[in-house]
PAVEX-237501 format. One line per 2 residues: number of its first residue (from 1); for each residue x, y, z of N, C-alpha, C. Coordinates in steps of 0.02 Angstrom, whole numbers, plus 50000, padded with zeros to 5 digits. Example, Ala and Ser with C-alpha at 12.3 -4.5 7.8 and 13.67 -1.06 7.14 Angstrom:
BEGIN
1> 50660,49716,50390,50615,49775,50390,50660,49835,50390  50642,49888,50354,50684,49947,50357,50645,50002,50394
This chain:
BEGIN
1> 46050,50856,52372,46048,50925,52396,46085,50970,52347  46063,51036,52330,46094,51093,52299,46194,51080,52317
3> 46162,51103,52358,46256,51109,52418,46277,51047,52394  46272,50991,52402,46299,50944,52403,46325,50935,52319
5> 46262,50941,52285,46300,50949,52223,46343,50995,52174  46332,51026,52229,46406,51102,52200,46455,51069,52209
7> 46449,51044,52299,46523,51030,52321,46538,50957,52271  46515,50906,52261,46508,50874,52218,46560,50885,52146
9> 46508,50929,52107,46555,50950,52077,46583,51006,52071  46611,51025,52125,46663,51087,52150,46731,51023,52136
11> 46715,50978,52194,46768,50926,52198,46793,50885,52128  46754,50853,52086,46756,50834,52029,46793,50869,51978
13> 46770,50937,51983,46819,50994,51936,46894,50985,51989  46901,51000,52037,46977,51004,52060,46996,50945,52044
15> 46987,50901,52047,46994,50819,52025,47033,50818,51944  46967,50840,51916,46986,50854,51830,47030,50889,51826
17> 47045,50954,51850,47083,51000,51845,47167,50974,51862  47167,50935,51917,47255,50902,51935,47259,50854,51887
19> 47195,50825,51871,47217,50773,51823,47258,50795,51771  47205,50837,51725,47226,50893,51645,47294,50912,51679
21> 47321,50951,51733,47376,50974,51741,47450,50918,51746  47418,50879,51782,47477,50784,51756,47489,50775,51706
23> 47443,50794,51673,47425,50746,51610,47475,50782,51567  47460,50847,51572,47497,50912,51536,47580,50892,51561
25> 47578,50895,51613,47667,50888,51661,47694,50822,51624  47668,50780,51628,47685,50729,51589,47707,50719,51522
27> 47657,50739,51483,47660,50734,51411,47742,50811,51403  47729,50870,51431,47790,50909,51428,47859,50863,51470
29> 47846,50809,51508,47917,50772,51510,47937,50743,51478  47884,50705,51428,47891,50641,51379,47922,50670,51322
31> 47890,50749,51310,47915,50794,51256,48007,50797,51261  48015,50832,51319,48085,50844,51342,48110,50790,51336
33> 48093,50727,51367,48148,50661,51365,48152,50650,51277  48100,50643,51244,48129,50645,51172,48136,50685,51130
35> 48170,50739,51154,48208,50795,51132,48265,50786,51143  48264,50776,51197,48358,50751,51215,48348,50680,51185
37> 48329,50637,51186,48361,50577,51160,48357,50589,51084  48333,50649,51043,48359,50656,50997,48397,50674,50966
39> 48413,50745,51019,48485,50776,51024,48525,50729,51040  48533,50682,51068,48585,50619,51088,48607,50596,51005
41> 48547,50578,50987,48548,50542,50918,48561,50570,50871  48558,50643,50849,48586,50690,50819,48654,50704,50842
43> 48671,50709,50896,48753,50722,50908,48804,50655,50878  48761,50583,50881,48789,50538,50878,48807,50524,50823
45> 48737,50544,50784,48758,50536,50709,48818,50597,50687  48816,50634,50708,48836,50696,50687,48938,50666,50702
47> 48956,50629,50750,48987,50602,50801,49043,50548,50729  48985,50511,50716,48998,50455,50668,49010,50468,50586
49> 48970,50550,50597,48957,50550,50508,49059,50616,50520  49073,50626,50572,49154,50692,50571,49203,50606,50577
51> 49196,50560,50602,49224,50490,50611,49247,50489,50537  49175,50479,50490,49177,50440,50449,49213,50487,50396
53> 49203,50552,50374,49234,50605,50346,49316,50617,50374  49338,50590,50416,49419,50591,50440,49423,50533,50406
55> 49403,50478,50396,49425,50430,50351,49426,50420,50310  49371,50449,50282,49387,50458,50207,49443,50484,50176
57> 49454,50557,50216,49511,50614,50199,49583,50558,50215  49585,50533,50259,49634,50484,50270,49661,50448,50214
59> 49605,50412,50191,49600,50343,50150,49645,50401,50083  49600,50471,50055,49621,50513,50001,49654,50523,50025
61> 49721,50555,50057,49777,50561,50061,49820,50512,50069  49828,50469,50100,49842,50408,50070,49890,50385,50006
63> 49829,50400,49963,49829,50365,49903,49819,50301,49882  49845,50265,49841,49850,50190,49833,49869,50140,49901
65> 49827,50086,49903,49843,50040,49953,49925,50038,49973  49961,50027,49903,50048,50022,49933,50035,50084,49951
67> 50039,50160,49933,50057,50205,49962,50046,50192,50031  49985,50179,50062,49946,50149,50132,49993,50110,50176
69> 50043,50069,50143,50062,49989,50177,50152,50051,50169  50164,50080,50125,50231,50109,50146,50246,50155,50192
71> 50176,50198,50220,50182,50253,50260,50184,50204,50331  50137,50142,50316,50123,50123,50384,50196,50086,50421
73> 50213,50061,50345,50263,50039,50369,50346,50078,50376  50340,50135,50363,50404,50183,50391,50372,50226,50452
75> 50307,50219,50469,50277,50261,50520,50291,50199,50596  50295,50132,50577,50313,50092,50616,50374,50072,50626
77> 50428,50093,50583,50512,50098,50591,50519,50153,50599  50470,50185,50633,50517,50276,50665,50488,50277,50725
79> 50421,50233,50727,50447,50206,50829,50471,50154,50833  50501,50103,50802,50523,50051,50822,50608,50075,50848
81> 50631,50141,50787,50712,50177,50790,50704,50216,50849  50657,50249,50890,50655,50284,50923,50647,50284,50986
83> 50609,50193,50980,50599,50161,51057,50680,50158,51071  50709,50119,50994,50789,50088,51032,50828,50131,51050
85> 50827,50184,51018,50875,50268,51025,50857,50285,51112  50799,50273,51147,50780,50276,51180,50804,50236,51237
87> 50816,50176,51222,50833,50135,51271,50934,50138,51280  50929,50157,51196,51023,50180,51231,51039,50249,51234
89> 50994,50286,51256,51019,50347,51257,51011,50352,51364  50953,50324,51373,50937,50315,51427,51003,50313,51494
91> 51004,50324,51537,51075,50324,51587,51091,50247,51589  51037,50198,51613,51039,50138,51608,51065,50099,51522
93> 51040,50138,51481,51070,50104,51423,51139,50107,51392  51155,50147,51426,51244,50128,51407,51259,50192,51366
95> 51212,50236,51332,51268,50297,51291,51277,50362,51356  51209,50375,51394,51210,50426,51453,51274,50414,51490
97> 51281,50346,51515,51342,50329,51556,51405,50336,51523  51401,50295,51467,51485,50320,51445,51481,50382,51411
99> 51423,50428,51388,51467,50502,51400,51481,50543,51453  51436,50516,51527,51482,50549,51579,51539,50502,51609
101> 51540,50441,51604,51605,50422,51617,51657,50462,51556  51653,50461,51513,51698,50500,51455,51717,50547,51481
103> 51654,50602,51506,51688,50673,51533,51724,50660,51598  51705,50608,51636,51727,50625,51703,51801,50538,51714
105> 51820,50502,51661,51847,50457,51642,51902,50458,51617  51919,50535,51585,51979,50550,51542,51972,50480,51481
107> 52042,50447,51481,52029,50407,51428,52013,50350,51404  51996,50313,51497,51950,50240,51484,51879,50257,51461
109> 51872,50324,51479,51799,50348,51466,51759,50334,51378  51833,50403,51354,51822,50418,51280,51839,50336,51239
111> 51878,50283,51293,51888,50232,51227,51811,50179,51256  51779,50196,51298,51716,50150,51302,51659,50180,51278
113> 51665,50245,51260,51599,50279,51216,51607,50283,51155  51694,50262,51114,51676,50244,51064,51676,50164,51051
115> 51685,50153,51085,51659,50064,51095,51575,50061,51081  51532,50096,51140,51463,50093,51135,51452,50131,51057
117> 51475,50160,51036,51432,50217,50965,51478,50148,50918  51527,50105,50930,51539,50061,50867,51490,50023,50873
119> 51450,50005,50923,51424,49938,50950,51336,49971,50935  51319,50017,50928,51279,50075,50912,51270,50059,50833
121> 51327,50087,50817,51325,50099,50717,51328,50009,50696  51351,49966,50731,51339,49899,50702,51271,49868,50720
123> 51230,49893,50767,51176,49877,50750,51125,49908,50731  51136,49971,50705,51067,49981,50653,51107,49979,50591
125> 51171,49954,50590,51185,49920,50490,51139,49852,50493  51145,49811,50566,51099,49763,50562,51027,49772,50544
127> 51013,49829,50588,50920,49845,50572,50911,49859,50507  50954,49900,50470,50958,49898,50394,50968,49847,50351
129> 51014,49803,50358,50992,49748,50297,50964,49711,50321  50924,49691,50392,50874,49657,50391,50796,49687,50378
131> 50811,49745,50367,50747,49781,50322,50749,49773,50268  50807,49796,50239,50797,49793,50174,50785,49707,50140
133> 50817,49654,50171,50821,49589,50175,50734,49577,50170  50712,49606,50217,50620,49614,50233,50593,49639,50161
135> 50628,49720,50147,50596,49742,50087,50589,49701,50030  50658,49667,50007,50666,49641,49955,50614,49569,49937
137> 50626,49540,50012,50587,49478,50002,50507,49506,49990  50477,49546,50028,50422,49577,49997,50396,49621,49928
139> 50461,49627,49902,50440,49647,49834,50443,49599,49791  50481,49542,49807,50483,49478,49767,50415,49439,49770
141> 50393,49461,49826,50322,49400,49835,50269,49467,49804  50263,49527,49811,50218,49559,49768,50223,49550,49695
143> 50284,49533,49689,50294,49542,49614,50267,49464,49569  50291,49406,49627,50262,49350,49606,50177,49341,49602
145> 50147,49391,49663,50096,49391,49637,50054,49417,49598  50086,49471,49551,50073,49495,49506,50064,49476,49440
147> 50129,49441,49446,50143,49394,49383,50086,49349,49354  50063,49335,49422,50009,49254,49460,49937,49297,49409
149> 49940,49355,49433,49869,49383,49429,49864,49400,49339  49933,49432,49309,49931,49438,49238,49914,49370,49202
151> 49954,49317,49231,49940,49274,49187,49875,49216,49200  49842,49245,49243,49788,49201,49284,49732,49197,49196
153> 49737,49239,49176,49678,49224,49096,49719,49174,49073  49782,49188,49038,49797,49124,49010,49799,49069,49020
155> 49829,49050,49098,49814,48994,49137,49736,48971,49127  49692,49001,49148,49632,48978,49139,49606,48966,49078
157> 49626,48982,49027,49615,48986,48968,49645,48898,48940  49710,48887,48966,49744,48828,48952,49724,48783,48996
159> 49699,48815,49043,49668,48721,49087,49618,48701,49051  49573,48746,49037,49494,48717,48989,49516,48698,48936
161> 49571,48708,48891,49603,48688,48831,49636,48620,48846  49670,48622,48883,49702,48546,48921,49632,48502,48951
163> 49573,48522,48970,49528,48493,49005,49491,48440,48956  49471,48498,48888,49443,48472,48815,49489,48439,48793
165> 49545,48420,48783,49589,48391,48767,49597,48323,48803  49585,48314,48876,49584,48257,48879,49521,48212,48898
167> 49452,48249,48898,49390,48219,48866,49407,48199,48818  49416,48233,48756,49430,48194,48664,49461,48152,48682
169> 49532,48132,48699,49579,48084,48727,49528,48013,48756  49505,48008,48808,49471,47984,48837,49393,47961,48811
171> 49367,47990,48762,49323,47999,48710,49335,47926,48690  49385,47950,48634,49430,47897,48579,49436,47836,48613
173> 49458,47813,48674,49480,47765,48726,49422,47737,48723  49360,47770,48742,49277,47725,48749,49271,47691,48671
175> 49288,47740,48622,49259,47714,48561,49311,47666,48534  49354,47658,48549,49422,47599,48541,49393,47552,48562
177> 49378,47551,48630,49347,47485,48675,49276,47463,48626  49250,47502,48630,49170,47482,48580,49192,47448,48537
179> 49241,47482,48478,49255,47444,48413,49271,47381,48412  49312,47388,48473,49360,47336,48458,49329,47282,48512
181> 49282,47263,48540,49230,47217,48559,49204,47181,48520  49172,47198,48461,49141,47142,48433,49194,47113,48372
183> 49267,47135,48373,49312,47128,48331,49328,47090,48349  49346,47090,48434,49363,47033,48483,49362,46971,48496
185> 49262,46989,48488,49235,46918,48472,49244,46881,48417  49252,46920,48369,49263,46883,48296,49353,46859,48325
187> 49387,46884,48350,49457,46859,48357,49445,46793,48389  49394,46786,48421,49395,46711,48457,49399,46653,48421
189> 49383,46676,48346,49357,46594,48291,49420,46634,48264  49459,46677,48238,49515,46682,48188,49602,46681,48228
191> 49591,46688,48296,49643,46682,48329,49663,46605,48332  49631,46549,48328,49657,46470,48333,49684,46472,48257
193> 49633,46478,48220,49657,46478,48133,49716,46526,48137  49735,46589,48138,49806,46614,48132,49847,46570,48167
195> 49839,46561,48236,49897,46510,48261,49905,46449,48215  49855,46402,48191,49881,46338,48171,49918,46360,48115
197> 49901,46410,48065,49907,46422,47986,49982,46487,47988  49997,46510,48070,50033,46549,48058,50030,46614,48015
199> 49972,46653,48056,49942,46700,47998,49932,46747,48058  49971,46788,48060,49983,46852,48118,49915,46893,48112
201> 49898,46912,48058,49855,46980,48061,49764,46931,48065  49773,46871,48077,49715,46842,48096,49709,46837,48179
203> 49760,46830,48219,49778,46838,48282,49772,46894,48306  49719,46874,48366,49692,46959,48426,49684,46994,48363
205> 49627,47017,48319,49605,47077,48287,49581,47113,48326  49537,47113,48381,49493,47143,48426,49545,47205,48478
207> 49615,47161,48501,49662,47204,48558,49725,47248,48508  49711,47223,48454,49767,47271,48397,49747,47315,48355
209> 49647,47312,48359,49628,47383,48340,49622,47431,48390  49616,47425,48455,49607,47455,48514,49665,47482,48518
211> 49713,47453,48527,49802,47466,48546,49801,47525,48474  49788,47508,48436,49807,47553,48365,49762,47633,48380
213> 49704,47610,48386,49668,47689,48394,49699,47725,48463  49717,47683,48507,49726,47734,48588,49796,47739,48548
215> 49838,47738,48517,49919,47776,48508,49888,47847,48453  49852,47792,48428,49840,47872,48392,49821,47922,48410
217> 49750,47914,48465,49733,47970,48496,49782,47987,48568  49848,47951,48578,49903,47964,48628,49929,48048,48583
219> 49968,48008,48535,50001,48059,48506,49955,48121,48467  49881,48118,48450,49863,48205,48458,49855,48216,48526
221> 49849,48184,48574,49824,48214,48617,49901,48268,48628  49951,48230,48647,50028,48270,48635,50023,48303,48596
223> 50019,48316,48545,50029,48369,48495,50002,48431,48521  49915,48417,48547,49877,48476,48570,49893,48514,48603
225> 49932,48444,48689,49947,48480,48733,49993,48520,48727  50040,48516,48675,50110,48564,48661,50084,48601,48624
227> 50029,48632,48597,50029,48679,48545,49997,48702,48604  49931,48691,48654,49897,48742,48715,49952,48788,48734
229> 50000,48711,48781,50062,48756,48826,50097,48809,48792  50131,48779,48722,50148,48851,48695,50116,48924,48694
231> 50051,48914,48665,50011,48964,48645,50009,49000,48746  50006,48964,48782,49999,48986,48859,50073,49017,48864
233> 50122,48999,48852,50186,49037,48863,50194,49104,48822  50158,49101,48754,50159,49169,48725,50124,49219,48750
235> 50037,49178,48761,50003,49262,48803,50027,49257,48872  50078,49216,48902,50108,49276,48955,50170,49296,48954
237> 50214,49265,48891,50258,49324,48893,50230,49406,48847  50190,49403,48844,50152,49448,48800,50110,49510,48863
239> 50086,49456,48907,50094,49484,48963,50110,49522,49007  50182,49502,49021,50243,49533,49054,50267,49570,48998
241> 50278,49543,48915,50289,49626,48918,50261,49700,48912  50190,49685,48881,50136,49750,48902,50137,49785,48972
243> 50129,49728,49047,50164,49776,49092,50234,49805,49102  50271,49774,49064,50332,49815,49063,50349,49881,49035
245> 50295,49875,48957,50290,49935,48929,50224,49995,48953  50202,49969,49001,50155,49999,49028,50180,50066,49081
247> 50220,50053,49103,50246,50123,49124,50209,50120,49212  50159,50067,49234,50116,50125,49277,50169,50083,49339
249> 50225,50037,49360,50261,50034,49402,50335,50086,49390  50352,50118,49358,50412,50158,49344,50421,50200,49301
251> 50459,50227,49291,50479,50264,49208,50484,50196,49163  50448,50219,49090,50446,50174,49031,50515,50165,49022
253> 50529,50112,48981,50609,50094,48942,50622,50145,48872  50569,50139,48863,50561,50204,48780,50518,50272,48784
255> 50520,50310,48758,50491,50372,48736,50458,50362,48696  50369,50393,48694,50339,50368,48624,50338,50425,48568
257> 50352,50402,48500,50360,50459,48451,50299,50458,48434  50297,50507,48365,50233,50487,48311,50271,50468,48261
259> 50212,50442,48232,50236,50410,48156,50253,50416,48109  50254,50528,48109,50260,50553,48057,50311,50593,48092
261> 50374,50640,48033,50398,50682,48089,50377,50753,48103  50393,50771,48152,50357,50820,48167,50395,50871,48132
263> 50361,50951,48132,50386,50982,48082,50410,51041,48137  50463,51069,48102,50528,51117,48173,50496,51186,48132
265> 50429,51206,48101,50425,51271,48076,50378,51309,48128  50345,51258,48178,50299,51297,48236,50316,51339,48255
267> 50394,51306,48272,50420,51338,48335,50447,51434,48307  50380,51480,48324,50415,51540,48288,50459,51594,48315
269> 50493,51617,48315,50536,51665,48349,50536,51720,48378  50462,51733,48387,50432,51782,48449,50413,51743,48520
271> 50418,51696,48518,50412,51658,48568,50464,51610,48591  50512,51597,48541,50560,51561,48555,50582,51583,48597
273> 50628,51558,48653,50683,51567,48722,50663,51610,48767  50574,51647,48783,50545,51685,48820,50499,51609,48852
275> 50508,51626,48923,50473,51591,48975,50396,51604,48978  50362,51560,48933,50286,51556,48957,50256,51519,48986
277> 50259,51468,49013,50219,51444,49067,50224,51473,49121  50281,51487,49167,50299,51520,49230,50330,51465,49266
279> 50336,51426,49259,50347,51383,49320,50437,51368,49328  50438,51416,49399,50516,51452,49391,50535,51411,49467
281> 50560,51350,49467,50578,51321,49528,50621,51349,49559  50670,51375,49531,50743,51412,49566,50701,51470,49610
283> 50646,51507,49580,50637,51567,49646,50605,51563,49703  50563,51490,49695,50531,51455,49752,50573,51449,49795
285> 50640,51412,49778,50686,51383,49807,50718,51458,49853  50751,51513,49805,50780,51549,49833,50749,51599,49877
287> 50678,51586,49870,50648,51624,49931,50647,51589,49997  50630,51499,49981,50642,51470,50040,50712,51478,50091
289> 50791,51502,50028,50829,51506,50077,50825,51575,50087  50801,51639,50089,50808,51680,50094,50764,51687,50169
291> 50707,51662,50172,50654,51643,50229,50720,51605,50279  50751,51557,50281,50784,51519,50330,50846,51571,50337
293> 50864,51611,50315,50907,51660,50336,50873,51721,50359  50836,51742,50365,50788,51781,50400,50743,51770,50448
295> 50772,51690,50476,50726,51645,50512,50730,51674,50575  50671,51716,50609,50703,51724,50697,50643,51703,50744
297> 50655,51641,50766,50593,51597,50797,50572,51637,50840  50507,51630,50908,50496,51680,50950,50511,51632,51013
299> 50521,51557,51007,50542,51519,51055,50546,51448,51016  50576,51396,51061,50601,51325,51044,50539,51257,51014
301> 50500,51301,51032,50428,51276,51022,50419,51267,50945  50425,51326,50928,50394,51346,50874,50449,51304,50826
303> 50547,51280,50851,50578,51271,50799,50548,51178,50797  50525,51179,50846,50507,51099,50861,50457,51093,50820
305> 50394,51131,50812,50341,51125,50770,50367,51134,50683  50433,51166,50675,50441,51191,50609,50462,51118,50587
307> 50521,51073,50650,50575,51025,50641,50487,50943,50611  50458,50966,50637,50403,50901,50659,50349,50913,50585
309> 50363,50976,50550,50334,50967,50471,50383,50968,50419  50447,50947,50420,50486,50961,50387,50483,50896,50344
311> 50466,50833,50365,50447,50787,50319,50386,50788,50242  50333,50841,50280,50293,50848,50231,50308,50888,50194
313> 50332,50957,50214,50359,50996,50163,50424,50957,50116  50474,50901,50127,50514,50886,50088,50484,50814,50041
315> 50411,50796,50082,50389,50757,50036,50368,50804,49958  50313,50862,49996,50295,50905,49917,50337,50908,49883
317> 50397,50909,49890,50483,50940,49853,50491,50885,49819  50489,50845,49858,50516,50755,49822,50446,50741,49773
319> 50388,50769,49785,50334,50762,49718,50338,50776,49685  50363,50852,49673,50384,50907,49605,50423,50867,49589
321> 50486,50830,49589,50514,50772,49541,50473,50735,49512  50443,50703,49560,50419,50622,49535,50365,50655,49482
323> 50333,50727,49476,50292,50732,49441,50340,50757,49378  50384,50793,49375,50425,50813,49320,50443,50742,49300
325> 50462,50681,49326,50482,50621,49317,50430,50593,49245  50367,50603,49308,50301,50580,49234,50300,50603,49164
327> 50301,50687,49174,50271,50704,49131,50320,50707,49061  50399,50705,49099,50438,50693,49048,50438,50640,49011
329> 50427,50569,49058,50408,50515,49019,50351,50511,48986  50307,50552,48994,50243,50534,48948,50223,50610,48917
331> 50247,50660,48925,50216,50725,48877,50272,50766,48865  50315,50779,48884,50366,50823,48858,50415,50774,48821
333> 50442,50812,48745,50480,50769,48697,50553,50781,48736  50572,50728,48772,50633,50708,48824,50673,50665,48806
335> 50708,50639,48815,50745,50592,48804,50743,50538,48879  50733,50463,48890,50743,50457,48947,50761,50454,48995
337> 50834,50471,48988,50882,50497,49018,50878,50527,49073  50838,50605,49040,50795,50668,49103,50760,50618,49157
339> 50714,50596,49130,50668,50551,49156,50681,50502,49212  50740,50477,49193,50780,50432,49270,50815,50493,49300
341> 50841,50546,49277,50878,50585,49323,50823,50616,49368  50768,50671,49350,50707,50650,49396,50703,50616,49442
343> 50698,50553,49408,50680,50487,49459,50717,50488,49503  50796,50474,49503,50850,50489,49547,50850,50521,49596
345> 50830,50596,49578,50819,50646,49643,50747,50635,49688  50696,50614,49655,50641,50591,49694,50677,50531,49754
347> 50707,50494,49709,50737,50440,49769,50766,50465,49822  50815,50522,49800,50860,50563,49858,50797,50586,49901
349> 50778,50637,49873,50743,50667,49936,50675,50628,49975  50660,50577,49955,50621,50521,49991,50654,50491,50037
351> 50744,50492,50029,50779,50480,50081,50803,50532,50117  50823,50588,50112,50793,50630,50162,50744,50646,50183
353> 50670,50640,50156,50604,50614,50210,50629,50580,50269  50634,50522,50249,50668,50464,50283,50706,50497,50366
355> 50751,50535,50345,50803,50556,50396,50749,50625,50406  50722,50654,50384,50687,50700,50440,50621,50681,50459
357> 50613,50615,50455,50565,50583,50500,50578,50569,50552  50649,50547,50573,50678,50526,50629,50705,50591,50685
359> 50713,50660,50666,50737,50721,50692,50681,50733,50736  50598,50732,50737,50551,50742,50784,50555,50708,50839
361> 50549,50617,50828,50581,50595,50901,50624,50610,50938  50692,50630,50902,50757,50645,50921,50742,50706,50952
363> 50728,50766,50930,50720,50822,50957,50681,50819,51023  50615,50787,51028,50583,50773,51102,50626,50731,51149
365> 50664,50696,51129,50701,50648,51167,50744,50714,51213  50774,50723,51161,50829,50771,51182,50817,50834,51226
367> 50753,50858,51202,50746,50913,51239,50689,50876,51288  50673,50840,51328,50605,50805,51354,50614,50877,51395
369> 50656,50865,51440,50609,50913,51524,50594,50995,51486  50636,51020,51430,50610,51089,51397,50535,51108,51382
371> 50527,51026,51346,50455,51045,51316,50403,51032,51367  50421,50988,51425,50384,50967,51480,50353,51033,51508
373> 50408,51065,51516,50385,51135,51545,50342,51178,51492  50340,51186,51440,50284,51219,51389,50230,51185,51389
375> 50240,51109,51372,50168,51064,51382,50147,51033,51421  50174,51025,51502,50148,51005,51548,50174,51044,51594
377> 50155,51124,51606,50188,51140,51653,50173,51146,51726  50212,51154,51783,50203,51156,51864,50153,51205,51869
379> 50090,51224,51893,50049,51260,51915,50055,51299,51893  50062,51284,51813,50035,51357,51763,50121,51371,51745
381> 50097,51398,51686,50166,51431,51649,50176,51488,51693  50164,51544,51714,50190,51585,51763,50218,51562,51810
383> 50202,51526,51847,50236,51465,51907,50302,51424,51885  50297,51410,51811,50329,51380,51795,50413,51424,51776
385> 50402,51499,51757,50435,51544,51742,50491,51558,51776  50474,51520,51857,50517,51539,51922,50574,51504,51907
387> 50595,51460,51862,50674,51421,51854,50686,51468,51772  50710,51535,51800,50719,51560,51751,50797,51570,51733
389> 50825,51529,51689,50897,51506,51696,50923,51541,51623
């Protein structure tokens, strides 16, 4: 029927039509789901590749592996000093108590708090030479293995020399035995005749040419081995002393000249005793104290944040040595003298690093409930404002 096939395909088209529209709904979900799972995968990478760029920057600042193994290891003796500072500063640990027994003790007080601060200062002299006890034995075993690693060519060089040496040795031994086999046999008919006739050099010919060639090849083989070992003791004291003169663990022992002398007519007298490079350390310096006398914080925060970079800023300070240290030893005509005095002050102020590494713990310790209230405060810093003392 007409009708029937309209409705037919009247129905067929609505049919097609929800289909195409699924089909459409669908394919725009499949779109969306891998859009986001690529945005997932883009954030992730993105995630892994800021990961991997902090480590790098890490690894470059750093520096050298020791540089790596010394930070880690004074970054792990400034909580290990800070846990213990911690545990005797604590009421339970004995310094809280005897300084309020002190105040409130009169003078059993003051003689048991300096009891605890003697009992205090004798054990971090302990934590100290059993560090340094630590340090030392660890620079002894780096150093042995250094030694190990300079002379690892020569060593190898003298085992294969000692190796060929006792093949040839052992060589000679086969060809002794050969020779002296069919010499042997002939000793069987001349050994009765020397005995009856008393005729020595007719007796055993076969075991007294053998015995004769193995001494001989005994004693080169000795000879060799003492001329290898020697020659092995020279390239490594030759060794040790190229890294000695090598400079790249310390300041050198010498200054290097030239061969010719240099001539004093360069130097001309429009330029003589006028400052041209610029590099004027004293005004750096005297602006820094001029800044700390003009210092007016805006709160305790800020002296905590100044106290908590004061290591890095006195590391840069302690670099400007160690780099004046270098360059005197290797480009400015110095004497070496300068050069360890340098060195000297790099040491100092690496030990004051040292001690203002330890002032950041100390300062949070000390001030805990102050900063509690700036960085964790009661229902908001305004709320917090109400213990206004």
């Amino acid at each position: 029927m007409p009708g029937q096939h309209r409705r037919g395909s009247g129905t067929s088209a609505r049919h097609g039509s929800t289909a195409a529209t699924a089909g459409k709904t669908r394919s725009k979900a499949g779109q969306g789901a891998s859009k986001r799972a690529a945005g997932a995968l883009g954030k992730a990478a993105g995630r892994v590749g800021q990961v991997k760029a902090l480590r790098s920057a890490q690894r470059a600042a750093a520096g050298s592996r020791a540089g790596q193994r010394a930070q880690t290891t004074a970054a792990r003796r400034a909580v290990a000093d800070a846990r213990r500072n911690a545990k005797t500063r604590t009421p339970g640990g004995g310094t809280g108590s005897t300084s309020r027994a002190g105040r409130k003790g009169g003078l059993a007080g003051r003689m048991l708090g300096s009891a605890a601060r003697k009992a205090r200062a004798a054990r971090d002299s302990v934590v100290a030479k059993s560090r340094a006890q630590r340090d030392a034995n660890a620079a002894g075993t780096v150093a042995a293995k250094r030694a190990a690693v300079r002379k690892a060519p020569a060593r190898r060089v003298a085992r294969q020399a000692l190796r060929r040496s006792a093949a040839r040795f052992h060589g000679r031994c086969l060809l002794a035995a050969l020779l002296a086999l069919p010499v042997g046999l002939l000793g069987l008919i001349t050994t009765p005749i020397g005995r009856k006739f008393d005729v020595p050099w007719l007796m055993y010919p076969g075991r007294r040419l053998y015995w004769r060639i193995v001494r001989t090849a005994t004693e080169q083989r000795a000879n060799r081995d003492a001329a290898i070992r020697q020659q092995q003791a020279e390239q490594e004291a030759a060794a040790d002393a190229e890294a000695d003169q090598d400079g790249t663990d310390g300041i050198a022992d010498g200054v290097e000249r030239p061969v010719s002398t240099v001539p004093t007519s360069t130097n001309t007298p429009s330029i003589e005793g006028e400052h041209v490079t610029g590099f004027r350390f004293e005004e750096a310096a005297a602006e820094m104290e001029q800044a700390a006398n003009s210092y007016e914080p805006e709160g305790c925060m800020e002296i905590l944040a100044m106290v908590e970079s004061l290591p890095a800023a006195l590391t840069s300070v302690a670099n400007v040595m160690k780099i004046l240290a270098e360059r005197s030893d290797s480009e400015f005509p110095l004497e070496k003298q300068i050069a360890d005095n340098f060195n000297d002050i790099f040491g100092a102020l690496m030990s004051a690093v040292a001690v203002a590494e330890d002032m950041g713990p100390v300062f949070r310790q000390v001030h805990a409930q102050d900063i509690a209230r700036h960085e964790d405060p009661r229902n908001g810093h305004e709320a917090e404002k109400g213990w206004n003392v």
